[in-house]
PDBQT receptor file of N, H, CA, C and O in Angstrom, charges set to zero:
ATOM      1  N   UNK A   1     -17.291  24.232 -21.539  1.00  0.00    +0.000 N 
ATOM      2  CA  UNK A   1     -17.492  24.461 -20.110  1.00  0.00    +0.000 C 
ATOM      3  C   UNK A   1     -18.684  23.651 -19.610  1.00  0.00    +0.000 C 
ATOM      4  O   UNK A   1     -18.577  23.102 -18.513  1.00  0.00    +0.000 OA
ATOM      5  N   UNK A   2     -20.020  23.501 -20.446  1.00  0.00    +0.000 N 
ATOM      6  H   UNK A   2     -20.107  23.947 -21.336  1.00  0.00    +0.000 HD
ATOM      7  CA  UNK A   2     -20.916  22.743 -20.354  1.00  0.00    +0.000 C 
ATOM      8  C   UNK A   2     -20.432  21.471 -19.800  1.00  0.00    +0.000 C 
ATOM      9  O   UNK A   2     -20.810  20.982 -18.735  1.00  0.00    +0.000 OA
ATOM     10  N   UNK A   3     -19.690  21.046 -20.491  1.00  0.00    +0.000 N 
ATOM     11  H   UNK A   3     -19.383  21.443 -21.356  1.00  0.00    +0.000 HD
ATOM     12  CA  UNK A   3     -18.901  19.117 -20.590  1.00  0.00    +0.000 C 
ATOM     13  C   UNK A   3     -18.449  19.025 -19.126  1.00  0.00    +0.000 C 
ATOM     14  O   UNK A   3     -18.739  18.234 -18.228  1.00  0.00    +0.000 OA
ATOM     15  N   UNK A   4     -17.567  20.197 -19.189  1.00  0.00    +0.000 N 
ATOM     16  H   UNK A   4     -17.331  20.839 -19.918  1.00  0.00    +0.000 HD
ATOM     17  CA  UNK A   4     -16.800  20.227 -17.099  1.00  0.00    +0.000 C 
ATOM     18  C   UNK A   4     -17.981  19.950 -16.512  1.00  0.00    +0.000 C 
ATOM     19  O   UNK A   4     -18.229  18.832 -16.060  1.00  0.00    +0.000 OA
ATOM     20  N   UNK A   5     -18.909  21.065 -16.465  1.00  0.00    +0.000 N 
ATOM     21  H   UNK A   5     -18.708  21.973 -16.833  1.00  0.00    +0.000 HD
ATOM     22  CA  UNK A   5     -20.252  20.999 -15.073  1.00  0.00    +0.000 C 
ATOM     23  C   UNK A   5     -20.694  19.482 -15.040  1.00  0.00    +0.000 C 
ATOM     24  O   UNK A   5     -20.579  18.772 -14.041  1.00  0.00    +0.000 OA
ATOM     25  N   UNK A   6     -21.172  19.106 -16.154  1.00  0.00    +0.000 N 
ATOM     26  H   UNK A   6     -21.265  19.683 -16.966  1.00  0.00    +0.000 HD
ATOM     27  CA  UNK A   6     -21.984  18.086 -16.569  1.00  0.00    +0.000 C 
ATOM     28  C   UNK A   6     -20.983  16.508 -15.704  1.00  0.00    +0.000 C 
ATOM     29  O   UNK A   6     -21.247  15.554 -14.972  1.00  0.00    +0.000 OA
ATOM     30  N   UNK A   7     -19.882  17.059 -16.352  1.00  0.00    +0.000 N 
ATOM     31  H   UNK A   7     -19.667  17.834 -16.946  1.00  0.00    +0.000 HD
ATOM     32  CA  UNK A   7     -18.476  15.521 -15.648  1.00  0.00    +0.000 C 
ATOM     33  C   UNK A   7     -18.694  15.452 -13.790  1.00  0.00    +0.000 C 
ATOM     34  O   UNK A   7     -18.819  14.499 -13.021  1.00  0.00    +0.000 OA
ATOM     35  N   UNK A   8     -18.664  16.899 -13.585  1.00  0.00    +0.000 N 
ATOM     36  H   UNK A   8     -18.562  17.673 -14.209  1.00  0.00    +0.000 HD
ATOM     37  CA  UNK A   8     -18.486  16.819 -12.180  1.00  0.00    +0.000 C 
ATOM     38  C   UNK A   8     -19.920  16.136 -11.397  1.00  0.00    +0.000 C 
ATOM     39  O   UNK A   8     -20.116  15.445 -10.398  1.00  0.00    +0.000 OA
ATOM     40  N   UNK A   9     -20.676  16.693 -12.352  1.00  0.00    +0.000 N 
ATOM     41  H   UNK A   9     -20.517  17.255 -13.164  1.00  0.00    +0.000 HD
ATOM     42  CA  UNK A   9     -22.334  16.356 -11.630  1.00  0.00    +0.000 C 
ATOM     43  C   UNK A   9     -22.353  15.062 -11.667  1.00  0.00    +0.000 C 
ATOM     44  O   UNK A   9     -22.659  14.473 -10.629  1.00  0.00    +0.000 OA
ATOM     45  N   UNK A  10     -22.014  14.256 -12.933  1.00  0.00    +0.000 N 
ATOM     46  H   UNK A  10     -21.765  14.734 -13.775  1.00  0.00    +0.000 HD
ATOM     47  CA  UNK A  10     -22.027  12.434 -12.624  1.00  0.00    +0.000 C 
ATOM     48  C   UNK A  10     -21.250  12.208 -11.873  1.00  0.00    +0.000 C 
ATOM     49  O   UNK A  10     -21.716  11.367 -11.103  1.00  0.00    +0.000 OA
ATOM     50  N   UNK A  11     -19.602  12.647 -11.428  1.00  0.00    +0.000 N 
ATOM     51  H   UNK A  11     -19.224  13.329 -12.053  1.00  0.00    +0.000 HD
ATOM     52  CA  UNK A  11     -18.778  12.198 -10.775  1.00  0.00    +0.000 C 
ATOM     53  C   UNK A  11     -19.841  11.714  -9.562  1.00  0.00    +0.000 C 
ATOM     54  O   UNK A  11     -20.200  10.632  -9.097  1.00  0.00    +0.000 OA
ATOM     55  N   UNK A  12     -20.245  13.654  -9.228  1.00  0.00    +0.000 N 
ATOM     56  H   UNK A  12     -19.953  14.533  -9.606  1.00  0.00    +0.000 HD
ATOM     57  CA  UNK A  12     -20.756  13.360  -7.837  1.00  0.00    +0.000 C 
ATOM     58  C   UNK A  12     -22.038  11.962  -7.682  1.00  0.00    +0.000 C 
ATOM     59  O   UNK A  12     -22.072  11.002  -6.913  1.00  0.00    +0.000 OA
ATOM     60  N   UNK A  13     -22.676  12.261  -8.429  1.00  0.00    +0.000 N 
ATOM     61  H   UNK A  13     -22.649  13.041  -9.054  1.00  0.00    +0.000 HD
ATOM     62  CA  UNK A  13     -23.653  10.930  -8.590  1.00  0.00    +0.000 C 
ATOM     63  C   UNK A  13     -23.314   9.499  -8.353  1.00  0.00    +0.000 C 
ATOM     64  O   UNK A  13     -24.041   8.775  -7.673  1.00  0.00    +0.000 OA
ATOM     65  N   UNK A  14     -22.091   9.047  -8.974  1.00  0.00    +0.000 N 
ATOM     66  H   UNK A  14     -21.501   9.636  -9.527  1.00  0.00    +0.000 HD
ATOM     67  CA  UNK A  14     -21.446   8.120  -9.192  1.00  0.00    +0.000 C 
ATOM     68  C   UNK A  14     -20.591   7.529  -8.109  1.00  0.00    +0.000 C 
ATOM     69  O   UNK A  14     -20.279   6.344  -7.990  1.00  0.00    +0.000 OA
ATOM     70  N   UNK A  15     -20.243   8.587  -7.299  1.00  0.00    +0.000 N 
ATOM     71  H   UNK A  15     -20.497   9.549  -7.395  1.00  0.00    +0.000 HD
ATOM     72  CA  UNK A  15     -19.355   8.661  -5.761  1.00  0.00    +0.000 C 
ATOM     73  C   UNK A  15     -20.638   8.511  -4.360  1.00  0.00    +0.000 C 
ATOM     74  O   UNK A  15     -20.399   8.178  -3.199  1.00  0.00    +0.000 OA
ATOM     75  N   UNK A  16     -21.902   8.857  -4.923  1.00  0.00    +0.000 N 
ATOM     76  H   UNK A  16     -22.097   9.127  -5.866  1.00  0.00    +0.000 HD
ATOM     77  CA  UNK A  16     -23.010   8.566  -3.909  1.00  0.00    +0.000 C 
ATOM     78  C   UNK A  16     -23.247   6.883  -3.894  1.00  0.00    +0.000 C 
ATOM     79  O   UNK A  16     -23.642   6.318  -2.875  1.00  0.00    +0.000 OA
ATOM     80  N   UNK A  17     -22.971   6.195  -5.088  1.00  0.00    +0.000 N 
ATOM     81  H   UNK A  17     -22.651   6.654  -5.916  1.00  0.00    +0.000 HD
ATOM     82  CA  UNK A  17     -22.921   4.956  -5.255  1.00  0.00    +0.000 C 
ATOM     83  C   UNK A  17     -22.398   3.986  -4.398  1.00  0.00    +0.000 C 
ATOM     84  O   UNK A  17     -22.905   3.155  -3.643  1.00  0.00    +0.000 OA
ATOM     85  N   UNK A  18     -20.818   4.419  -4.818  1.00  0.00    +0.000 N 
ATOM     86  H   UNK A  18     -20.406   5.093  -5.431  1.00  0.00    +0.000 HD
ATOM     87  CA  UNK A  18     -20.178   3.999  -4.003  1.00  0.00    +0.000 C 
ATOM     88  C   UNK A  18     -20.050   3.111  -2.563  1.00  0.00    +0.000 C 
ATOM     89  O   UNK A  18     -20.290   3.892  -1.641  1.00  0.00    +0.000 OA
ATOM     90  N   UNK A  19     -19.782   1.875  -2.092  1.00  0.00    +0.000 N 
ATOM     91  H   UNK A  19     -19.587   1.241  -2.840  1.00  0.00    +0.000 HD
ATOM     92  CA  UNK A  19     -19.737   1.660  -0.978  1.00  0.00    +0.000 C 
ATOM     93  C   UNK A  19     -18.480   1.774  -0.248  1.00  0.00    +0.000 C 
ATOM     94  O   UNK A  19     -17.535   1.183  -0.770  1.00  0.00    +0.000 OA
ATOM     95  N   UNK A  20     -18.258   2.376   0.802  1.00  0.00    +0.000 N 
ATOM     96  H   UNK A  20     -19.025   2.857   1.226  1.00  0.00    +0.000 HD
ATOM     97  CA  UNK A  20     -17.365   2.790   1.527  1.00  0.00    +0.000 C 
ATOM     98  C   UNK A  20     -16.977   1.544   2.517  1.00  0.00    +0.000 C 
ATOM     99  O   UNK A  20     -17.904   0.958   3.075  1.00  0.00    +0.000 OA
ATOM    100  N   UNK A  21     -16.002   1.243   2.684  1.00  0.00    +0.000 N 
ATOM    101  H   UNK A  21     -15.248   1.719   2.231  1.00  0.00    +0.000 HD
ATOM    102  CA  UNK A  21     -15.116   0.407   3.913  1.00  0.00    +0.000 C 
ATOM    103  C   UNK A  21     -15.745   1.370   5.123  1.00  0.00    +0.000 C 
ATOM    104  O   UNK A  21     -15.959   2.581   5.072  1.00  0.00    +0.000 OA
ATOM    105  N   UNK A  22     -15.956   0.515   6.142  1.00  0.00    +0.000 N 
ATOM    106  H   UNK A  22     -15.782  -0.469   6.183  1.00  0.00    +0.000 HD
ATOM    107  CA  UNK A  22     -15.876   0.998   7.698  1.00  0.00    +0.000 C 
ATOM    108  C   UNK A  22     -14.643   1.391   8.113  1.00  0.00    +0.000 C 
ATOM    109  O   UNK A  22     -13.643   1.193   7.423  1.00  0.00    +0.000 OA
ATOM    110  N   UNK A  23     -14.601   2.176   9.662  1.00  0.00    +0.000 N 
ATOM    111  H   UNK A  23     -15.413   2.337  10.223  1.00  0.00    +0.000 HD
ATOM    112  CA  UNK A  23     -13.468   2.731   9.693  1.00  0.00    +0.000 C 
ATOM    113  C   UNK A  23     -12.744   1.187  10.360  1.00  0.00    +0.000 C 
ATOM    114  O   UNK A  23     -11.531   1.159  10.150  1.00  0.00    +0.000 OA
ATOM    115  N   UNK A  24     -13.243   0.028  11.053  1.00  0.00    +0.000 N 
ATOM    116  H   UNK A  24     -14.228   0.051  11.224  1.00  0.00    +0.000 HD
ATOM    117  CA  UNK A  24     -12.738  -1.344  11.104  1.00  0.00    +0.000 C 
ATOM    118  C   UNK A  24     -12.073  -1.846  10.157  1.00  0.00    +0.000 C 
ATOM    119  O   UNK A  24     -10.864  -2.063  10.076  1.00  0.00    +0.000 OA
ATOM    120  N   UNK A  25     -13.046  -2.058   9.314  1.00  0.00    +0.000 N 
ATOM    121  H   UNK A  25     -14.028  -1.882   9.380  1.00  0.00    +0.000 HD
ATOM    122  CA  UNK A  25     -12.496  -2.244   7.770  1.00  0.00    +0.000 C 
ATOM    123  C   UNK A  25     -10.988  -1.709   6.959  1.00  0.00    +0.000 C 
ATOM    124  O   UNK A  25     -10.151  -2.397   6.374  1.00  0.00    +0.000 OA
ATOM    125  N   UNK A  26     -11.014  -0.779   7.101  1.00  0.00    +0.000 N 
ATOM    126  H   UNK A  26     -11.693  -0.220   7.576  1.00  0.00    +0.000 HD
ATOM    127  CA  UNK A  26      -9.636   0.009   6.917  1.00  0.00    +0.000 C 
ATOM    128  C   UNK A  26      -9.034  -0.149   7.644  1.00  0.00    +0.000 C 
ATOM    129  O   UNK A  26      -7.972  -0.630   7.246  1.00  0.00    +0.000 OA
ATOM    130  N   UNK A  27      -9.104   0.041   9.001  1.00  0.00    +0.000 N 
ATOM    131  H   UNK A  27      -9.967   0.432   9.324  1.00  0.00    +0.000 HD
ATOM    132  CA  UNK A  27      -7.761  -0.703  10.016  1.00  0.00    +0.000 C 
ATOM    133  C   UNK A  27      -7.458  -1.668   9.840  1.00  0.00    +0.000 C 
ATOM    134  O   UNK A  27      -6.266  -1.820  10.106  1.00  0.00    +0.000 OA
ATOM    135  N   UNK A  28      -8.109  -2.824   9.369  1.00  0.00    +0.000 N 
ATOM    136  H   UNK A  28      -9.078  -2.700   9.152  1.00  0.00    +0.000 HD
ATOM    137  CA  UNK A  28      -8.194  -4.518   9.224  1.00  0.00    +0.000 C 
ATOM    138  C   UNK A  28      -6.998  -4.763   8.216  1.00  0.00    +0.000 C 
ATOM    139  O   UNK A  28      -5.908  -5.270   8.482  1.00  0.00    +0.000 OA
ATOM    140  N   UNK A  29      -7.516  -4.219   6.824  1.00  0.00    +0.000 N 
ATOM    141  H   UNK A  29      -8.402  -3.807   6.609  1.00  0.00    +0.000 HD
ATOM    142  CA  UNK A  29      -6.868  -3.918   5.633  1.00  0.00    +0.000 C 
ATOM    143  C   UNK A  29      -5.652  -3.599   5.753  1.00  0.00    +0.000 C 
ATOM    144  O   UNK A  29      -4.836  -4.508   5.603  1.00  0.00    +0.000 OA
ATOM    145  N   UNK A  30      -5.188  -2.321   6.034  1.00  0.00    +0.000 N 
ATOM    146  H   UNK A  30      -5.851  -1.582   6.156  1.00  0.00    +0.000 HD
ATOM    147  CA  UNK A  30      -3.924  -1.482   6.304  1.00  0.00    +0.000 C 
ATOM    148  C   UNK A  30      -2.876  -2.454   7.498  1.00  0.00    +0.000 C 
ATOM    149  O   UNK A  30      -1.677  -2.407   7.772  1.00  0.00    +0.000 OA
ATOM    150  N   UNK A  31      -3.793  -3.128   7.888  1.00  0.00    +0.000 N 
ATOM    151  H   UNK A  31      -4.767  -3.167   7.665  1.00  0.00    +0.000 HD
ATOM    152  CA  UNK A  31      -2.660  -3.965   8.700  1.00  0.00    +0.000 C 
ATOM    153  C   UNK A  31      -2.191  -5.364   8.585  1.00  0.00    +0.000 C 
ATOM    154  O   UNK A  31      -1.400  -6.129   9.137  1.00  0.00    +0.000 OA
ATOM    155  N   UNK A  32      -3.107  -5.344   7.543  1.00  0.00    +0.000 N 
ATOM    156  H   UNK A  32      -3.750  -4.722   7.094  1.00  0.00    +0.000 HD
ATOM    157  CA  UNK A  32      -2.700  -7.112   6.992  1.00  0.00    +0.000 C 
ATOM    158  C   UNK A  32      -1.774  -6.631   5.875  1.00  0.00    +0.000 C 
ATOM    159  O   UNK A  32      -1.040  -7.570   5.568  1.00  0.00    +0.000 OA
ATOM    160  N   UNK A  33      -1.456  -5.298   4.982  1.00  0.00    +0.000 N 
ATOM    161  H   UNK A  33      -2.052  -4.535   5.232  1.00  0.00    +0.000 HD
ATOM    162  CA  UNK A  33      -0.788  -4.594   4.047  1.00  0.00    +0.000 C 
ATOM    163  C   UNK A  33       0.533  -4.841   5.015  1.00  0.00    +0.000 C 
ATOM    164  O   UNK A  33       1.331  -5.716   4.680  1.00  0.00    +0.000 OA
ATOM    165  N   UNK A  34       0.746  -4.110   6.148  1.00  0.00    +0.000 N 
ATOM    166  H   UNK A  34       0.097  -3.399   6.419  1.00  0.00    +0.000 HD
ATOM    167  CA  UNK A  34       1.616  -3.681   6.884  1.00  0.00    +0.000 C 
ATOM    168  C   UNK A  34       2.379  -5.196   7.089  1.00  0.00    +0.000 C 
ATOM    169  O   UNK A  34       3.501  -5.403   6.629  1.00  0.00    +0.000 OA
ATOM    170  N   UNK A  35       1.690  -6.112   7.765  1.00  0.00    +0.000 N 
ATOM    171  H   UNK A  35       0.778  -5.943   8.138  1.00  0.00    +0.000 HD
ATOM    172  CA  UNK A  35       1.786  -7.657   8.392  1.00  0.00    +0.000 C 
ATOM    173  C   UNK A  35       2.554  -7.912   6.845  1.00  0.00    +0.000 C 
ATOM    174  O   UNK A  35       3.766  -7.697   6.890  1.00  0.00    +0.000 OA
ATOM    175  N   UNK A  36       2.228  -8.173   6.015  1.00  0.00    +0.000 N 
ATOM    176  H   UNK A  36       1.244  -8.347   5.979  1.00  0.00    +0.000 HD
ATOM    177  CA  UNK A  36       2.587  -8.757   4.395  1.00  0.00    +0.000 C 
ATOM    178  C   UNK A  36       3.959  -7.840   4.376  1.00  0.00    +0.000 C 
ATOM    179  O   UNK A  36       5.123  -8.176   4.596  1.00  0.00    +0.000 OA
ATOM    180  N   UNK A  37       3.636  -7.105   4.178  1.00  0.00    +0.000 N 
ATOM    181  H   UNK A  37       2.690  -6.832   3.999  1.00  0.00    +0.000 HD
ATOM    182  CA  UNK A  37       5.209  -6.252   3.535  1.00  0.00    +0.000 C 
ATOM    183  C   UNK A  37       6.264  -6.219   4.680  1.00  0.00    +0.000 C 
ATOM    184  O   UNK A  37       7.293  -5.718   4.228  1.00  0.00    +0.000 OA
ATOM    185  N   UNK A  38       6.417  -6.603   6.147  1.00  0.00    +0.000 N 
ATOM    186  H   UNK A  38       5.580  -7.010   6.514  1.00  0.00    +0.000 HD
ATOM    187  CA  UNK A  38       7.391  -6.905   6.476  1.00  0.00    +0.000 C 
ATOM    188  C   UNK A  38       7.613  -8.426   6.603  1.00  0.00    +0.000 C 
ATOM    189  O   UNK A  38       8.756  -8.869   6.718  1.00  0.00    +0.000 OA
ATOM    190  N   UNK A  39       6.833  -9.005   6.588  1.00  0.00    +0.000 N 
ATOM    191  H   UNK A  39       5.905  -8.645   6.495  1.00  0.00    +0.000 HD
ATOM    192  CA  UNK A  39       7.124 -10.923   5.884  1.00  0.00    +0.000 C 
ATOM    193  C   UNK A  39       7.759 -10.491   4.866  1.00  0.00    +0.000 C 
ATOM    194  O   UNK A  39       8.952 -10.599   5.147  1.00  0.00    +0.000 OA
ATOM    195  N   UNK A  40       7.612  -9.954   3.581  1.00  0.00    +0.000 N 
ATOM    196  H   UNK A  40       6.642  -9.866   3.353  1.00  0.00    +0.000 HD
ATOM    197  CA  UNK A  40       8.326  -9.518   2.244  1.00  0.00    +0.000 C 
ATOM    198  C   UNK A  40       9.411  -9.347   2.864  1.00  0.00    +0.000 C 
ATOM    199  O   UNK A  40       9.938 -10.408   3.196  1.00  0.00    +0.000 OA
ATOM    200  N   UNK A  41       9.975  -8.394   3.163  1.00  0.00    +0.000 N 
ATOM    201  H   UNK A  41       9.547  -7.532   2.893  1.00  0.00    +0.000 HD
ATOM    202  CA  UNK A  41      10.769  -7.841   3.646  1.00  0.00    +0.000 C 
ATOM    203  C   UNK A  41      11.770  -8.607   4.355  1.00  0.00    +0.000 C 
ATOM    204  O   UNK A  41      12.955  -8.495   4.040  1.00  0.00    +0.000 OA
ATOM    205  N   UNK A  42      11.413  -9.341   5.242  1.00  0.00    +0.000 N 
ATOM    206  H   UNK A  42      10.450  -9.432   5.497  1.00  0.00    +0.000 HD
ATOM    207  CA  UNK A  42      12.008 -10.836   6.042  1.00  0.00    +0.000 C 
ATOM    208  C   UNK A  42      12.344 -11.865   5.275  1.00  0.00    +0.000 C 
ATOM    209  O   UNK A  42      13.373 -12.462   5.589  1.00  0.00    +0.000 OA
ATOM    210  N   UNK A  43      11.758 -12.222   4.372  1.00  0.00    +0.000 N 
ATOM    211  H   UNK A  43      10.922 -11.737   4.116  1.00  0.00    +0.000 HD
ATOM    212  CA  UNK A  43      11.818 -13.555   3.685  1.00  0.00    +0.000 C 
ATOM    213  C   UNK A  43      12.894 -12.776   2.473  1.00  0.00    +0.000 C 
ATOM    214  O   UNK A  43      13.870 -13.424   2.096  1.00  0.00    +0.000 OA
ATOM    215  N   UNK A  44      12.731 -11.843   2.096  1.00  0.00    +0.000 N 
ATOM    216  H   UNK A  44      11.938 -11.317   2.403  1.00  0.00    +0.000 HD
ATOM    217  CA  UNK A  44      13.950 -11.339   1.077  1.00  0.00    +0.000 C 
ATOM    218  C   UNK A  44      15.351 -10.916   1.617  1.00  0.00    +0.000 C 
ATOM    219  O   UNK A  44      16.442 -11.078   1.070  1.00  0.00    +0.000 OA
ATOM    220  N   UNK A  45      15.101 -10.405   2.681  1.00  0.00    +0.000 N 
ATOM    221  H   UNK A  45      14.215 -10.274   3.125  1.00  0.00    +0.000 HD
ATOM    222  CA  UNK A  45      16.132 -10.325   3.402  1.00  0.00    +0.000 C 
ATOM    223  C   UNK A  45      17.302 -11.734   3.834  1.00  0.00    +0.000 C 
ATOM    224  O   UNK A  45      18.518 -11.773   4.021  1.00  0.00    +0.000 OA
ATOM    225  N   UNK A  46      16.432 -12.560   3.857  1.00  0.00    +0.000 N 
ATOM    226  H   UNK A  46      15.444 -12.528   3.705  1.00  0.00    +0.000 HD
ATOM    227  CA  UNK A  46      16.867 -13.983   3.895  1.00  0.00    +0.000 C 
ATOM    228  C   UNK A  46      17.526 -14.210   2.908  1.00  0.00    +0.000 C 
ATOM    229  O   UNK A  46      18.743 -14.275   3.076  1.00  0.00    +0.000 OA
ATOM    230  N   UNK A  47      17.100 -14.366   1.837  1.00  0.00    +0.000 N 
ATOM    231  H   UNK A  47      16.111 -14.313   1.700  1.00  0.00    +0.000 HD
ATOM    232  CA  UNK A  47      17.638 -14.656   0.318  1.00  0.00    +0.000 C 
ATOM    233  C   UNK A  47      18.344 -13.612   0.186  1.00  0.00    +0.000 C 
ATOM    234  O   UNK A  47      19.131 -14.043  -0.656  1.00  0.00    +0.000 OA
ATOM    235  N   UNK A  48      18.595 -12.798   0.332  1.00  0.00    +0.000 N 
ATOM    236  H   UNK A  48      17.956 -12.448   1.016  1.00  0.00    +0.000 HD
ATOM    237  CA  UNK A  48      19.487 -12.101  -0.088  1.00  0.00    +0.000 C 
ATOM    238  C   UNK A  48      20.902 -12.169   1.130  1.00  0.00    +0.000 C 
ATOM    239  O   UNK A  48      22.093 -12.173   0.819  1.00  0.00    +0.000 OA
ATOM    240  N   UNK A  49      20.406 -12.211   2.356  1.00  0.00    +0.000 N 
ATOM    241  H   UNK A  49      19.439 -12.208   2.609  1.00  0.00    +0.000 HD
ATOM    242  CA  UNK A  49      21.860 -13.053   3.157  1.00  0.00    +0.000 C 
ATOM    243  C   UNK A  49      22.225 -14.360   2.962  1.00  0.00    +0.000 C 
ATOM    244  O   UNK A  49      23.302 -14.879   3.255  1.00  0.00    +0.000 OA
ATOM    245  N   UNK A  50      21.299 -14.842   2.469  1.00  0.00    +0.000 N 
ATOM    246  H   UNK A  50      20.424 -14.421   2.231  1.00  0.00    +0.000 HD
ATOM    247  CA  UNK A  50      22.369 -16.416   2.084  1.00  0.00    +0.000 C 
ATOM    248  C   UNK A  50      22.623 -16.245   0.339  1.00  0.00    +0.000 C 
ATOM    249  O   UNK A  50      23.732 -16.728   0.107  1.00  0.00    +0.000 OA
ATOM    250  N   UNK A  51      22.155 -15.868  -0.606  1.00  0.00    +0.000 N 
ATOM    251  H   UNK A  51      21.255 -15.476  -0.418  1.00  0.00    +0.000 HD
ATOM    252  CA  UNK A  51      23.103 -15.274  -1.475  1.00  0.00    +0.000 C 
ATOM    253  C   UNK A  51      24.195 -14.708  -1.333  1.00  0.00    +0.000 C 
ATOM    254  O   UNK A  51      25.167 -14.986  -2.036  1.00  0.00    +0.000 OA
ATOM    255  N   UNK A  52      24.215 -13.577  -0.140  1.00  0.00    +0.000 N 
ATOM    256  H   UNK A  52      23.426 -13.352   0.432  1.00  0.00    +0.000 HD
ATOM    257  CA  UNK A  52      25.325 -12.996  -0.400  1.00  0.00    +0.000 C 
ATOM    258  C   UNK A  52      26.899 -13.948   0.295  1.00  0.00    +0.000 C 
ATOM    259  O   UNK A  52      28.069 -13.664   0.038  1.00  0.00    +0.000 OA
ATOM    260  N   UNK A  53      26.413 -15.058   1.174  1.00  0.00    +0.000 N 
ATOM    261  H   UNK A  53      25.462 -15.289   1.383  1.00  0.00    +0.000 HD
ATOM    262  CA  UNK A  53      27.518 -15.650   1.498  1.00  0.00    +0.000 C 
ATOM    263  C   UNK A  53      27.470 -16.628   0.839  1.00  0.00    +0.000 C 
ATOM    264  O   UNK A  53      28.394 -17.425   1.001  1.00  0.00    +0.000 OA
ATOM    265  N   UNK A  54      26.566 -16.913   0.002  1.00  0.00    +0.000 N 
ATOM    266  H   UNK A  54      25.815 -16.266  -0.129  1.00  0.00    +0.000 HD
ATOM    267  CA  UNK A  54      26.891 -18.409  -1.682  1.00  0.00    +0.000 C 
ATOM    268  C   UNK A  54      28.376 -17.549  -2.565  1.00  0.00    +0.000 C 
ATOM    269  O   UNK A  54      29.415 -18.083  -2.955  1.00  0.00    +0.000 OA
ATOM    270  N   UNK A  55      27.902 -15.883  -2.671  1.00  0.00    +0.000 N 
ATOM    271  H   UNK A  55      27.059 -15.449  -2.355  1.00  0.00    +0.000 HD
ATOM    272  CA  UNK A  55      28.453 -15.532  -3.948  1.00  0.00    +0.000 C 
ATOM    273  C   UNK A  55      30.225 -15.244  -3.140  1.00  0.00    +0.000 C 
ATOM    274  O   UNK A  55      31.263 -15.372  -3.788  1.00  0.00    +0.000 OA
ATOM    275  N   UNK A  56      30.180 -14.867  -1.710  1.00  0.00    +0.000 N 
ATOM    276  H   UNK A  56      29.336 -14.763  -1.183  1.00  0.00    +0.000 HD
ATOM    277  CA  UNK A  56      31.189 -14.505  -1.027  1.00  0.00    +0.000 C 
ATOM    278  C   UNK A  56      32.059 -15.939  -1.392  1.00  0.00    +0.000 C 
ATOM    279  O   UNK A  56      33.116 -15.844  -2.015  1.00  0.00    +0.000 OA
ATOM    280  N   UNK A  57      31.634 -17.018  -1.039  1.00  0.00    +0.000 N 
ATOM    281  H   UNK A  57      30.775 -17.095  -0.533  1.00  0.00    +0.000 HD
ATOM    282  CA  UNK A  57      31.963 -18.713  -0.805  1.00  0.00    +0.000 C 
ATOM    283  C   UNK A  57      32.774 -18.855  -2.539  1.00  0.00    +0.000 C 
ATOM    284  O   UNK A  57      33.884 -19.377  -2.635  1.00  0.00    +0.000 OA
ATOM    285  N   UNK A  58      32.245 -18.474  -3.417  1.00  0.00    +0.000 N 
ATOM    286  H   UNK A  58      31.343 -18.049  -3.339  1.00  0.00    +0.000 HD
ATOM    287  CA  UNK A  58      32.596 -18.741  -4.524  1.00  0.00    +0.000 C 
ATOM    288  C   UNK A  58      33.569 -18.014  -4.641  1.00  0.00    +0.000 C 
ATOM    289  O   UNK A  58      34.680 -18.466  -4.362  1.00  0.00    +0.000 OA
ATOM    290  N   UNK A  59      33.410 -16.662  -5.094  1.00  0.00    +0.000 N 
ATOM    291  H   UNK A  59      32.508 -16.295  -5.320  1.00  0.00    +0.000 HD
ATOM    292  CA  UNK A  59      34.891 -15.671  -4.794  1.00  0.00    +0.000 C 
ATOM    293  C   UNK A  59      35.913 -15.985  -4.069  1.00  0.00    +0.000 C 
ATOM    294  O   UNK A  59      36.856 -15.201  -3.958  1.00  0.00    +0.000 OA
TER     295      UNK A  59
């Protein structure tokens, strides 16, 4: 039980360290995530409609 108290007390220590993103920062982030994964999304979508009329063309 000693070991638990002792873990949590560095956690907390260790989490005071820490530098935190601004709340800018995180909007910035989360939307260049967002921006990226529907480019992904677009550009696969692509390849996968002109695959699917390569593999249609062959059949």
């Amino acid at each position: 039980m000693n070991k638990l108290i002792q873990y949590f007390k560095d956690s907390k220590i260790e989490l005071k360290k820490v530098t935190w993103p601004t709340k800018q920062e995180t909007i910035n982030h989360t939307l260049i995530v967002i921006g990226i994964s529907i480019a992904m999304a677009i550009f696969l979508g692509i390849i996968d409609y002109f695959l699917t009329i390569g593999i249609e063309k062959l059949l």
